[in-house]
C-alpha positions, 0 to 999 in steps of 0.5 A: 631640746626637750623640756621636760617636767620634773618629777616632784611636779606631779606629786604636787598635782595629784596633791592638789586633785586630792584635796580639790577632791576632799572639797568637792566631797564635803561639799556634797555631803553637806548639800546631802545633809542639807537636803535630808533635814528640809524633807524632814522638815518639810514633812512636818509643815505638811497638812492641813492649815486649819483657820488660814486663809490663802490670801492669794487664791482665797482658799480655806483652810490651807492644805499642804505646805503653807508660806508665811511673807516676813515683810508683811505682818499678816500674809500667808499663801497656799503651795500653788500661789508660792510657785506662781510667785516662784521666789520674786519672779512670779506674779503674786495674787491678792485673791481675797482682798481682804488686806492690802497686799503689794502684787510686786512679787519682789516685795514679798519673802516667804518661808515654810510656817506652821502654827503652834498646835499644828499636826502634820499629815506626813508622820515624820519618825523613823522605824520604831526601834525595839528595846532592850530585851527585859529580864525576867525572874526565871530568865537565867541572869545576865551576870554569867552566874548560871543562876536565875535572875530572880535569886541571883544576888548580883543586881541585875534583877531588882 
């Protein structure tokens, strides 16, 4: 004898597939919009780091990205010794050896920073938009009157 599947079976499937799917979906437009807001923001962390010094390569000032370490109280790295360190995998230099500086990159934890008053490279705002159309005396008025805006009693023009 054959089995066979009962009917009912394949809706609870396909309801299934549709909200694995919906899942799926929001997952993916959260991931999209998490992306968007780090290159917005990575936009404005972009620039010249003016009086830094990159502890790991000793450059001055620091240009492009600048990496601050939360367990160190005073440690700051250039975009080129952040990939070298490339997240506690890497190796970590302590090319000005001004401070003591612990070399096991898993010791470190840096995250993008900028100074107050710190002015990025990159402009980050979007197209300007026009405003609105500003009425003029002798424009005819926006009320539907037919009069001109300028003797029209209804307020448009002030």
């Amino acid at each position: 004898a054959k089995s066979r599947t009962h009917p009912s079976s394949h809706t609870m499937d396909d309801a299934a597939k549709a909200a694995k799917r919906a899942e799926i979906e929001a997952k993916v437009a959260a991931m999209k919009a998490e992306q968007k807001k780090q290159e917005e923001q990575k936009a404005a962390y972009f620039g010249e780091h003016q009086g830094i010094t990159c502890d790991g390569c000793g450059a001055v000032p620091i240009i492009g990205y600048r990496f601050r370490c939360k367990n160190c109280p005073n440690h700051d790295i250039c975009e080129a010794c952040h990939e070298r360190w490339d997240n506690g995998k890497g190796s970590m230099a302590n090319g000005l050896a001004k401070q003591q500086i612990s070399l096991d990159p898993k010791d470190h934890d840096f995250f993008i920073h900028k100074e107050r008053g710190f002015k990025p490279l990159v402009k980050t705002a979007g197209p300007t938009q026009k405003s609105e159309k500003k009425l003029k005396p002798n424009d005819p008025c926006s009320c539907g009157s037919g009069k001109k805006a300028k003797k029209c009693g209804c307020g448009a023009f002030s």
